[in-house]
C-alpha atoms as one frame of an Amber mdcrd trajectory, in Angstrom:
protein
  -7.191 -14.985 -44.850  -7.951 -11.688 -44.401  -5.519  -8.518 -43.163  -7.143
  -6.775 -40.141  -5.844  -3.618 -38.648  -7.028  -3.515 -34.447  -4.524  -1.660
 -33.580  -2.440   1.857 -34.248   0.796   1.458 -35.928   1.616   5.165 -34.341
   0.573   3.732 -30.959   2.475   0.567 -31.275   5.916   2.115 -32.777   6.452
   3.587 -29.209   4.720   1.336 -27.152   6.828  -0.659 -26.276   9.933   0.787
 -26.379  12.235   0.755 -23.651  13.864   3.793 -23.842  14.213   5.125 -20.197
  13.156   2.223 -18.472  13.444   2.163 -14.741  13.440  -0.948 -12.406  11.685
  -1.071  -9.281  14.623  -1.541  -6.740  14.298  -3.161  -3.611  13.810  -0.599
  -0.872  16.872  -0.357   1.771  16.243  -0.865   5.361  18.045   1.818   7.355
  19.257   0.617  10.852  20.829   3.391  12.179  22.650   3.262  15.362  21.347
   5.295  17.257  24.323   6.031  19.597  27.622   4.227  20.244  28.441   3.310
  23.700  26.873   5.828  25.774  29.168   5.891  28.896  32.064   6.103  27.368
  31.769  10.001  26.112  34.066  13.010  27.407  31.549  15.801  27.279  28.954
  14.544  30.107  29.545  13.341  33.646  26.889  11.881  36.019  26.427  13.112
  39.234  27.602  11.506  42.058  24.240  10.903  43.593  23.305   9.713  40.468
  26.119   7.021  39.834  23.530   3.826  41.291  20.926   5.119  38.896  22.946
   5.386  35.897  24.939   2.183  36.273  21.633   0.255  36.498  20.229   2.064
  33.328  23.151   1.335  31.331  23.204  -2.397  32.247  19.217  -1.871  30.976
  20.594  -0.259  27.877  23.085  -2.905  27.362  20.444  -5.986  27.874  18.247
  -3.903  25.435  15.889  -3.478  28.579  14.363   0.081  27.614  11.359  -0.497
  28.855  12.701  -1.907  32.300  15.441   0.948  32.699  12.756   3.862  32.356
  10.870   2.145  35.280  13.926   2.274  37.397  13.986   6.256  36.448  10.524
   6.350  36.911  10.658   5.206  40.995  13.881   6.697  41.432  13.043  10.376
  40.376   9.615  11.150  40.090   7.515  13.543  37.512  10.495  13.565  35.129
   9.367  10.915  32.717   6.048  12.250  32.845   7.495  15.405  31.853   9.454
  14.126  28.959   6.427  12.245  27.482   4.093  15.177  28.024   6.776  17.629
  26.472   7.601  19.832  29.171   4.448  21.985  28.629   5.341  24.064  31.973
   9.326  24.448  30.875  10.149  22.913  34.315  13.254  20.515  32.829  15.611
  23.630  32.223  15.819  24.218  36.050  15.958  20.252  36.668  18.981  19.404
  34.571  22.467  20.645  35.618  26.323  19.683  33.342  26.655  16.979  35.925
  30.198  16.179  37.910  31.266  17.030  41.321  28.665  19.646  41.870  27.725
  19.375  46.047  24.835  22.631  45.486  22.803  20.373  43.376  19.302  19.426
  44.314  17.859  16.340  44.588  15.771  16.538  41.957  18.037  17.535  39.269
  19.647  15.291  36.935  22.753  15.282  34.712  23.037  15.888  31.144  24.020
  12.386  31.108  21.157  11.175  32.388  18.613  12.801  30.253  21.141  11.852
  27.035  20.020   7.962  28.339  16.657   8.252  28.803  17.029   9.880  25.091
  18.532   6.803  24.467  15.691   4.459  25.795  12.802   6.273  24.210  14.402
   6.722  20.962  14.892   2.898  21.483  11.128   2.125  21.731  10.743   4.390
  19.094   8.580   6.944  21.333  10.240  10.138  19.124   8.835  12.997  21.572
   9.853  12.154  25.060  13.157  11.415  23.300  13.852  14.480  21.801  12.639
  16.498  24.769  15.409  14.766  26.809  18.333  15.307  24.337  17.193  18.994
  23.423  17.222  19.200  27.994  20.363  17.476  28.057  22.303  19.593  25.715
  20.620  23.427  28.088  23.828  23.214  30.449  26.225  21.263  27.430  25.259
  22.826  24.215  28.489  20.954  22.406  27.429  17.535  23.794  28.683  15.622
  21.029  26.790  12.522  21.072  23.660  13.957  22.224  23.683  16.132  18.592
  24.481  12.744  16.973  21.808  11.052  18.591  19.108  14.220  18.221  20.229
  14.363  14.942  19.162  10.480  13.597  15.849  10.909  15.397  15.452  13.989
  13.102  16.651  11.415  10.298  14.083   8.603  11.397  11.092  11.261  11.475
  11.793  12.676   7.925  12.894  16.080   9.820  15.974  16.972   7.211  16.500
  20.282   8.138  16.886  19.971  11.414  18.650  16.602  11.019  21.241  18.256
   9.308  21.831  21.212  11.811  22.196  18.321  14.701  24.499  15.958  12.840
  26.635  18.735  10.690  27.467  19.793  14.714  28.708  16.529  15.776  31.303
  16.078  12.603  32.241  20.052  13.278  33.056  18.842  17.156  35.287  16.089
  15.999  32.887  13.079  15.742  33.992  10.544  13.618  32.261   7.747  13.487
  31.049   5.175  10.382  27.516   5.808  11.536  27.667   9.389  11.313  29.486
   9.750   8.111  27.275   7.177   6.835  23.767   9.297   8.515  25.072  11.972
   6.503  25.331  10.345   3.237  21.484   8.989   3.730  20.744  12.934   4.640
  22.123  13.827   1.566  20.543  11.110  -0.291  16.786  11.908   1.200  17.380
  15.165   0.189  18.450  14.395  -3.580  21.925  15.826  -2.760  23.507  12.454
  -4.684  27.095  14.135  -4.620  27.515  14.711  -1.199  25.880  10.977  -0.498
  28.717  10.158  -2.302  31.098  11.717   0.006  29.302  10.858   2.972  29.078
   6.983   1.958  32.520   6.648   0.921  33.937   8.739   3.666  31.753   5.973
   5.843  33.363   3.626   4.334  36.549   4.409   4.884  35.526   3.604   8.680
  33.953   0.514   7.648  34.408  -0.770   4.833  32.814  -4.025   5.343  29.068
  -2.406   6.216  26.871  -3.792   3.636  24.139  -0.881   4.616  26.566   1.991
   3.026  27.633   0.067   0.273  24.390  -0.261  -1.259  24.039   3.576  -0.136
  27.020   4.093  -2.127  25.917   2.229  -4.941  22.357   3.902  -5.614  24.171
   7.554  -5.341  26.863   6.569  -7.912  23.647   5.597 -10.402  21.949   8.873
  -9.260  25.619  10.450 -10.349  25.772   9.086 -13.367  29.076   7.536 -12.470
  27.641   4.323 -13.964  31.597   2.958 -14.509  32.360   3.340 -10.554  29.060
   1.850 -10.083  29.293  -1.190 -11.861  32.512  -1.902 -10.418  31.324  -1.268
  -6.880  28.360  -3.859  -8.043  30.856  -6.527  -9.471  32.832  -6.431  -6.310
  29.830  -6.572  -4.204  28.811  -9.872  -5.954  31.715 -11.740  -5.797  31.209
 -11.444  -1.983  26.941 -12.080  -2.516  26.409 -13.588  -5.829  22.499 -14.634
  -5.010  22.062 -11.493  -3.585  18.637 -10.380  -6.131  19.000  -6.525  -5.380
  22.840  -6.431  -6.314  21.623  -8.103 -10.190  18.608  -5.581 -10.164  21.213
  -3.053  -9.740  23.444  -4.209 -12.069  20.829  -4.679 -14.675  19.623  -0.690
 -13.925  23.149   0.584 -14.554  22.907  -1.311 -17.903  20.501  -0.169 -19.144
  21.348   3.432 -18.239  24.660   2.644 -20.140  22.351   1.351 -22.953  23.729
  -2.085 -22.907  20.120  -4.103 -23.104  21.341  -7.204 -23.537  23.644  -7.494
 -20.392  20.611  -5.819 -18.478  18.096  -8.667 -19.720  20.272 -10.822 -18.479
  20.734  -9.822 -14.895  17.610  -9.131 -14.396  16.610 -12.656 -15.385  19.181
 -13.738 -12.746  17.700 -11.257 -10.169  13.680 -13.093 -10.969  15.320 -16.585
 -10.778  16.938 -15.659  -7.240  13.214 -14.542  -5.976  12.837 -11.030  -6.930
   9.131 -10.372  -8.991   8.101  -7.179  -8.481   5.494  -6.657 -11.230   7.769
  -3.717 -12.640  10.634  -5.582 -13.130   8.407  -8.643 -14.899   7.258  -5.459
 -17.281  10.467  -4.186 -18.096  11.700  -8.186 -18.426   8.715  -8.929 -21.061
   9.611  -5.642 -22.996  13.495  -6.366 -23.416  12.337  -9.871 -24.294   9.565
  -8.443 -26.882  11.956  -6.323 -27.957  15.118  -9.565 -28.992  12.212 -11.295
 -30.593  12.155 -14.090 -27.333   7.742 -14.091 -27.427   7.665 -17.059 -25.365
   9.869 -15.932 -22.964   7.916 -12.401 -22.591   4.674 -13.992 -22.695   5.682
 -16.514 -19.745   6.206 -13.279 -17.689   3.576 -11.220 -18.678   1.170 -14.385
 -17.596   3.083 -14.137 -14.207   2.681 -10.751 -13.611  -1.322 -10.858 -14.850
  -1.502 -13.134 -11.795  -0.101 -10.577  -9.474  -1.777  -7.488 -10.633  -0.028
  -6.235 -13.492  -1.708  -3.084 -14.774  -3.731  -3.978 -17.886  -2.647  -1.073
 -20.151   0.791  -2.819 -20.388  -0.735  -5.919 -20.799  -2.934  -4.501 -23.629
  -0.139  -2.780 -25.388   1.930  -5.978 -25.231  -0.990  -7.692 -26.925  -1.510
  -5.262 -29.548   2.307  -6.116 -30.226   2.415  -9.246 -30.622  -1.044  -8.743
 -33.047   1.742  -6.378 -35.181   3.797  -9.242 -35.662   1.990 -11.948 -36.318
   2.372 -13.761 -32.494  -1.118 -15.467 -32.941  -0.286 -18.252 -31.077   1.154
 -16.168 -28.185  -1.477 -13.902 -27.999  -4.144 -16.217 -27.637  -1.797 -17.722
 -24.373  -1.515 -15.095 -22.938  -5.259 -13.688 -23.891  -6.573 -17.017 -21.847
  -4.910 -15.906 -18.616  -6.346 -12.113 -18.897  -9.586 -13.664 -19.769  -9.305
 -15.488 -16.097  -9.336 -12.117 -14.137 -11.403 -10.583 -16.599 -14.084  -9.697
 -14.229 -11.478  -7.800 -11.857 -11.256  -5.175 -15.279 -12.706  -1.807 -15.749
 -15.130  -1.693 -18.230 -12.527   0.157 -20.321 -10.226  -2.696 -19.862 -12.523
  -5.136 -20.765 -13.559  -3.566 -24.130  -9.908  -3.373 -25.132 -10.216  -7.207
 -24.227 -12.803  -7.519 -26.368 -11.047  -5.891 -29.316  -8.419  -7.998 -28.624
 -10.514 -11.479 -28.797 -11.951  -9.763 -32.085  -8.347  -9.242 -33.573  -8.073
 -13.027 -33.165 -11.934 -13.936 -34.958 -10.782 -11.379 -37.914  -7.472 -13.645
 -38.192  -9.291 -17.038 -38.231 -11.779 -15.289 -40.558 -14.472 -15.330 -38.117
 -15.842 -11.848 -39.030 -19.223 -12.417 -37.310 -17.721 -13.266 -34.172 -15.187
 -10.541 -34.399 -18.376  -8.008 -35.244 -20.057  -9.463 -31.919 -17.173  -8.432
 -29.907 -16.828  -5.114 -31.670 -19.864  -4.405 -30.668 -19.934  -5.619 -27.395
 -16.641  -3.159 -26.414 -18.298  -0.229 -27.704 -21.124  -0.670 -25.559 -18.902
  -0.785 -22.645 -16.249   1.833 -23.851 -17.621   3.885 -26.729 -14.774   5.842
 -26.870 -12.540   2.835 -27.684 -11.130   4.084 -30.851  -9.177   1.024 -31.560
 -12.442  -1.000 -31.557 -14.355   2.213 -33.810 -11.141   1.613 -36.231 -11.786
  -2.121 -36.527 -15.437  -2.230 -36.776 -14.676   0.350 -39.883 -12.451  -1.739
 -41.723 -14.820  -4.703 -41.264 -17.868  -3.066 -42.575 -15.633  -1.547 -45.176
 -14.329  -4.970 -46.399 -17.958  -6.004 -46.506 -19.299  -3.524 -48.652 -20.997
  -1.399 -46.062 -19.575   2.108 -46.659 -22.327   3.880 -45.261 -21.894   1.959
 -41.779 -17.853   2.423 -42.614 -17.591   6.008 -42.858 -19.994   6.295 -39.372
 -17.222   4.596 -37.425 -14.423   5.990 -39.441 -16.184   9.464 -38.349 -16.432
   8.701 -34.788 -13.079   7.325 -34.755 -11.783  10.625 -35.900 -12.953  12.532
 -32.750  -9.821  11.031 -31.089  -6.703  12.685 -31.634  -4.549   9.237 -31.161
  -6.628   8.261 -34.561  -7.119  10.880 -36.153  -4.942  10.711 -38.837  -5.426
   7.320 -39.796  -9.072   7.566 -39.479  -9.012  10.260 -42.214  -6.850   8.357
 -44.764  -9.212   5.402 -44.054 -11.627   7.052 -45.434 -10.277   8.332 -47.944
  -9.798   4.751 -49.120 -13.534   3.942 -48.730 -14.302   7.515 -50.875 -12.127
   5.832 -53.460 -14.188   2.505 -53.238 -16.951   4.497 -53.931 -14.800   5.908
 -57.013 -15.304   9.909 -55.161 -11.774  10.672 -56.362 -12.664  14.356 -55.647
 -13.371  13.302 -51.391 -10.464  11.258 -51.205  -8.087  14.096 -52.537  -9.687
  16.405 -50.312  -9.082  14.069 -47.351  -5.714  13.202 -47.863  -4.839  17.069
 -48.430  -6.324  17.636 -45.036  -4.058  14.984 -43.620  -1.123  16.466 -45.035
  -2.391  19.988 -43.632  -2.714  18.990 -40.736   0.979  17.085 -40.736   3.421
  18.046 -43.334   5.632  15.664 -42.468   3.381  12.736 -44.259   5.292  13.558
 -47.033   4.433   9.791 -48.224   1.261  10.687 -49.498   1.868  12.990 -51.852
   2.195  10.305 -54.877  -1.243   9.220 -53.117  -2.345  13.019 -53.852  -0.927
  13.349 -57.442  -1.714  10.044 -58.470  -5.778  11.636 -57.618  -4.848  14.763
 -59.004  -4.077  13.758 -62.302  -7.168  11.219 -62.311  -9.164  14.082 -61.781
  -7.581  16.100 -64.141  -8.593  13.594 -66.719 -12.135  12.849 -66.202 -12.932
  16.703 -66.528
């Protein structure tokens, strides 16, 4: 049986390593609050001709009738709505909203702070972000330390990816004494948007504190503590977590990310298998699964994942690389297992992708001593990929073993146009100049290897060895 190289041993040795590894973590849904109770605040006061009007929107508000409430606003004080939605273009709301209270002067037409702070409320509700802020930046003209209204103004800055301003709005409520779980906890998600991981840390915990029990800032808490590299507060906070969820699949995913941060691959492996059996098969997480697996020596394991992530998209150049792998040590029976299932989407491939196919189907015709087939498939991948140096190495070696050194040293040439084989492409021919008995070619071409690299200090016995052989036929 012959020994075929298809692949580069430089390539390979970092391949499939998985130093720095990262899992694809579930995404967090954010339900912020937007307000707490809104009639229940000290800083704003409906009017008294106003009291019908806000008593029915707030049983609206309560019923989670938005829509209905802003119709009652709508016939009950005309033009206002369609000056919220429009923006106040004319800058006609600052004369039309007054602090609210006993206040006998005040025109029919003007509304409280109060009021404009709920129909905030409603359109933040229906998620209509522009009417809403126009009414809480209106509501806070006559009450510019409304404390709820800065709160609320604030998280629709949050919701609209508007940091900056988020954090003026909701830094304002804490300084005027707000303090409420869903603040503390906006704040930590501010900080956390805005890569400030310490003071998510503080804002989560401080959250927390307030409710301890909210499952939202606990996993807030948890991904700032891995972005803090306080890996040991982090696994505890997971541990504790999953005694209260154990088939949660984020929590493992978690768990198995702080491993392998803390280098411990084994205990990662292991809850990330936990977090696939409980649902969770993001294609990322099946790669990093398949290269821990690779990486113990479990190839049936890895190769059972790889075939499920082939089926769900799994980018090819991981697949390849695993392939070439398992060609390095000797998987034959694996690789042709999980070659069949490529060979099934085959026609969803690049052209590049399928020519590294190709060299891959060839790696397994050079094993069973096939070389005709494997010179068919060569062939066939450099028509659709000519700069597939893999394939250019392998066709080399094959004509090589046959005796065809001037077809050899054409592919060996072209093959050494590529940086990634460069080096080996060189040596190999050097070996074929020695075939040839040119001692004087291979010398030169392993001294221009060693030029190039001085750290292949390896081949110097190669080099002497052809020195001194040289030395004695002159």
């Amino acid at each position: 049986m012959k020994h075929c190289k298809l692949f580069s041993l430089m390539f390979l040795a970092t391949s499939l390593q998985a130093a720095g590894l990262e899992l694809e973590l579930p995404r967090a849904e954010w339900l912020l609050q937007p307000v707490s109770p809104p009639l229940l605040q000290r800083e704003g006061t409906a009017l008294v001709t106003e009291q019908q009007s806000v008593q029915e929107l707030v049983a609206f508000i309560g019923r989670e009738e938005y829509e209905q409430g802003l119709a009652s606003i709508r016939s009950a004080y005309p033009n206002v709505l369609e000056q919220l939605e429009a923006g106040d273009p004319d800058k006609q709301l600052p004369q039309r909203v007054v602090a609210g209270g006993f206040m006998p002067n005040a025109l029919r037409s003007q509304l409280s702070s109060t009021l404009f702070y709920l129909i905030g409320h409603c359109y933040m509700a229906l998620e209509q972000y522009l009417p809403a802020e126009t009414a809480f930046k209106t509501a806070l003209i006559p009450l510019p330390d409304y404390i709820r209204v800065h709160e609320s103004l604030g998280l629709l800055y949050l919701q609209t990816g508007r940091f900056p301003e988020a954090r003026v709005n909701l830094s304002r409520a804490a300084a005027l004494g707000l303090n409420t779980s869903n603040l503390f906890g906006a704040l930590g998600y501010l900080n956390q948007q805005s890569h400030n991981y310490w003071g998510a840390v503080s804002g989560y915990q401080q959250a927390m504190m307030l409710d301890p029990d909210n499952y939202q800032w606990q996993q807030g808490l948890l991904f700032a503590l891995s972005q803090t590299r306080q890996y040991d507060s982090a696994l505890t906070l997971v541990e504790q977590l999953l005694q209260q969820n154990p088939d949660d699949p984020a929590l493992w995913l978690y768990r198995s990310q702080l491993s392998l941060q803390a280098g411990e691959r084994e205990a990662a492996l292991t809850s990330l298998e936990t977090a696939i059996r409980l649902g969770d098969t993001a294609v990322a997480n099946l790669q990093i699964a398949a290269t821990l697996h690779m990486e113990s020596g479990s190839s049936a394991r890895a190769v059972e994942l790889l075939k499920t992530g082939v089926g769900k998209g799994m980018d090819y150049g991981f697949v390849d690389q695993a392939l070439g792998w398992l060609a390095h040590n000797g998987q034959w029976s694996y690789l042709e297992e999980l070659l069949e299932e490529v060979k099934a989407t085959a026609n969803e491939l690049s052209d590049t992708d399928r020519s590294k196919l190709l060299t891959r189907e060839a790696g397994i015709s050079r094993h069973d001593d096939e070389d005709a087939a494997a010179n068919t498939a060569l062939q066939q991948a450099l028509e659709l990929d000519p700069g597939n140096g893999e394939a250019l190495m392998a066709l080399a070696d094959l004509q090589r073993e046959n005796r065809n050194y001037n077809q050899a040293e054409l592919f060996y040439q072209r093959a050494s146009a590529y940086e990634l084989y460069r080096e080996n492409a060189t040596i190999s021919m050097a070996q074929l100049a020695i075939d040839q008995d040119n001692l004087e070619r291979a010398l030169q071409l392993l001294r221009d290897v060693v030029n190039r690299n001085p750290a292949r200090s390896d081949l110097d016995r190669n080099i002497n060895s052809l020195e001194n052989l040289v030395l004695l036929r002159e």
